[in-house]
C-alpha positions, 0 to 999 in steps of 0.5 A, a space after each residue: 349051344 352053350 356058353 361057358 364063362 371064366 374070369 379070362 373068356 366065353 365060349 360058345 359055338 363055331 362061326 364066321 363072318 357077315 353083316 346083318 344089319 337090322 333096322 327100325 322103320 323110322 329114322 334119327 338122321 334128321 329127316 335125311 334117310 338117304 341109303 346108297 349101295 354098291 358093288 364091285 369086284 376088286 382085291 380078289 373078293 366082292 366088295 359090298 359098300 352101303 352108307 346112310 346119310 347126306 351125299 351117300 351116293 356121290 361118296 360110294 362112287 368115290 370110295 369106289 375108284 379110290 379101292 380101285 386105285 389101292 388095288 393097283 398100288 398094293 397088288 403083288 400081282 399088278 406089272 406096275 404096282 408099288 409092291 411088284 416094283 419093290 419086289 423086281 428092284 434087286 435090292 435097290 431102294 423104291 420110292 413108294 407112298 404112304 399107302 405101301 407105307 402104312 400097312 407095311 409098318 403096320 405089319 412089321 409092328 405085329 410081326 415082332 410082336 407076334 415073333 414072325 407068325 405074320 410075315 410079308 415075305 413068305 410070298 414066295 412059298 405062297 406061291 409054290 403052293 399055287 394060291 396065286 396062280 390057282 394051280 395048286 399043289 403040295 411042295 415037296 419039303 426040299 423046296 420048301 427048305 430052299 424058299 424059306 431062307 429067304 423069309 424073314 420081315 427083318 430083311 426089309 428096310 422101310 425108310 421115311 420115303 422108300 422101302 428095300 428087300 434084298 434080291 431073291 427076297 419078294 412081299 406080299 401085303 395080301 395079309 393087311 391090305 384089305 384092312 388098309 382100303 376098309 380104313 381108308 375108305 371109312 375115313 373118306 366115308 366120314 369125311 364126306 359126311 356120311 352118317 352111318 357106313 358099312 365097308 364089307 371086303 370079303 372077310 373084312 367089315 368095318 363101320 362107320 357111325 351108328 345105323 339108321 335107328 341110331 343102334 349099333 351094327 350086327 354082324 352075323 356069325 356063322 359056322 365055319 363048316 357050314 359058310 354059305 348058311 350056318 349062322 350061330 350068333 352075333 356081335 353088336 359093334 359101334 363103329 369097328 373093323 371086323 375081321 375074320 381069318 379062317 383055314 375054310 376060306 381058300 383051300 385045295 383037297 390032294 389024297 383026301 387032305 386039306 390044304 389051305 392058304 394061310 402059311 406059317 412062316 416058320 414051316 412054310 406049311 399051311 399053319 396047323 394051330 389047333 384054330 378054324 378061324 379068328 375074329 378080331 374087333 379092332 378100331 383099326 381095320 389094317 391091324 384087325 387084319 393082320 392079327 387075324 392072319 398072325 393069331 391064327 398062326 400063333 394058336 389059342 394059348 399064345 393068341 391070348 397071351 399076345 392079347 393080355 400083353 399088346 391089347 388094344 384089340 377083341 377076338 373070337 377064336 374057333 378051336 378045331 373042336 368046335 369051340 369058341 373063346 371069347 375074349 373078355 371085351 366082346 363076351 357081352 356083346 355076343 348073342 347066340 342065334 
C-alpha cells in the first residue's frame, strides 16, 4: 500500500472503523489495574464499554443505565421521548432537556456551516426509503418532491428551554446522538475516576485517559469493502472521539443497486459524493458525529475546504476508487498494517 504526501494531505488505502487496543504486561496506574467490561445493546448498535482504573466496575454500570435513559429521550422511534414529543407537537413549543438541547444545536452549528448537507429533518424521506421500518424500498421521485418541501434545519426553533418545528415537519437526531451519549458517558467516565476508557457505539469510538502502559490508544482501520476483516492500518489517538460514517454500513440492493442510508438533503437520495466513508478525529464526540455524516454528503473537495475554513477537527476520507486522504493533523499518526 502506498502512501502519498502533499503540503494539503496523505493518502493511503481504503478503511473503516475498530478498536485495538495493545497493551504491555505491566502497568503505570499505581498498583491499580483494575479492568472492567461491558455489553449491551442499545441506540440500535452493540455497545462495547472497557475502563482501567479504580471504580471501573461501579462506573460501567452507571454509564450503562445512563445510555439507556438517552436512548429513551433521544429516539425518534420511542412513543414517549423528547423527539417523538417535538415531532407529534403541531407546531407547538415542547420543554425538553439539555440532552435534546445539546446535540440539537450542535447539529444546527454544522448544518450552516456545512449549507445543509447535515440536516435533522429529512426524517421523513428517511423513512420513505424504509431504514426505519426495515422494509426498504426505492420512492419514486414525485414522493420524494412532496417530502422535501418539508426539510429544511432553519424551520426549527430552539429556545433556551424549548424547541419548535412546524406541523408535517418531523427531526431525527440519529446523525449525532451516539456522539452525544459517547461524550457523555466519557465525561461521567472521568468524573468517576476511571484512568483509562474506551466508549465503542457501533461506528462511534471515543477514549478517555491513556492505556494501561501509559500510551496512547489504537484504533484499527479496516477496508470498507471488506468490514468484517480487512484492516489496513491504524490511527494513535490520546483521548479522542473517532468516528466513521460510511455507505457499507447500512444499505439494501433492488435490480443489482445500492442503496444506502445516508440521505442528501438537498435530492432526498442517498448522497452519491464520490466517498465510501469519512473518519473524523475530534475532541468532541457529538460533532466527530455529525461532521462525518455532513462530509460524507459534501464529498472530498468541499469536505476539505469545510476544513481549512472551520477546523477544530482531523479526517480521513475514503474516495470510491479506493483512495484515502489524510488530513495534515492525522498523516503522522496513521501506520499501514
Amino acid at each position: 500500500m502506498s502512501v502519498i504526501k502533499n503540503k494539503k494531505a496523505t493518502t493511503a488505502a481504503a478503511l473503516c472503523l475498530a478498536v485495538v487496543l495493545f497493551f504491555c504486561s505491566c502497568g503505570i496506574y499505581k498498583g491499580d489495574d483494575e479492568k472492567s467490561e461491558k455489553q449491551l445493546f442499545a441506540m440500535d448498535t452493540v455497545i462495547e464499554l472497557t475502563s482501567y482504573g479504580k471504580n471501573s466496575e461501579a462506573a460501567l454500570e452507571k454509564v450503562a443505565e445512563k445510555i439507556k435513559e438517552l436512548e429513551k429521550e433521544l429516539s425518534t422511534t420511542e412513543e414517549n421521548s423528547a423527539v417523538n414529543k417535538i415531532n407529534t407537537a403541531n407546531g407547538k413549543a415542547v420543554a425538553v432537556s439539555g440532552n435534546v438541547l445539546v446535540p440539537l444545536r450542535a447539529s444546527l452549528d454544522i448544518s450552516e456551516k456545512s449549507g445543509g448537507a447535515l440536516d435533522v429533518t429529512v426524517y421523513p424521506v428517511v423513512k420513505a426509503w424504509g431504514f426505519i421500518s426495515k422494509d426498504y424500498r426505492v420512492p419514486e421521485e414525485i414522493e420524494l418532491m412532496r417530502l422535501l418541501d418539508k426539510v429544511n434545519y432553519k424551520n426549527i426553533t430552539v429556545g433556551d428551554t424549548g424547541v419548535v418545528v412546524p406541523s408535517g415537519v418531523e427531526i431525527d437526531l440519529g446523525s449525532v446522538a451516539k456522539g452525544y451519549a459517547s461524550q457523555v458517558v466519557c465525561e461521567m467516565l472521568k468524573e468517576s475516576g476511571v484512568e483509562g476508557a474506551v466508549v465503542s457505539l457501533g461506528g462511534n469510538v471515543q477514549t478517555v485517559g491513556r492505556k494501561p502502559d501509559g500510551s496512547k490508544w489504537r484504533v484499527a482501520i479496516c477496508d470498507p469493502d471488506n468490514p468484517d476483516g480487512g484492516i489496513t492500518g491504524t490511527l494513535t489517538v490520546g483521548e479522542a472521539a473517532v468516528v466513521t460514517s460510511g455507505g457499507y454500513q447500512r444499505f439494501f440492493e433492488r435490480d443489482g443497486k445500492k442503496y444506502h442510508h445516508i440521505i442528501d438533503p438537498s435530492t432526498g437520495n442517498p448522497a452519491d459524493s464520490g466517498l465510501k466513508s469519512v473518519t473524523i478525529v475530534c475532541p468532541d464526540g457529538t460533532y466527530a458525529d455529525g461532521l462525518s455524516t455532513a462530509l460524507f454528503v459534501l464529498g472530498l473537495e468541499k469536505a476539505m475546504d469545510y476544513h481549512e475554513k472551520y477546523g477544530g477537527f482531523e479526517a480521513v476520507f475514503v474516495s470510491d476508487d479506493g483512495t484515502v486522504t489524510v488530513t495534515d493533523g492525522l498523516k503522522d499518526s496513521f501506520a499501514p498494517s
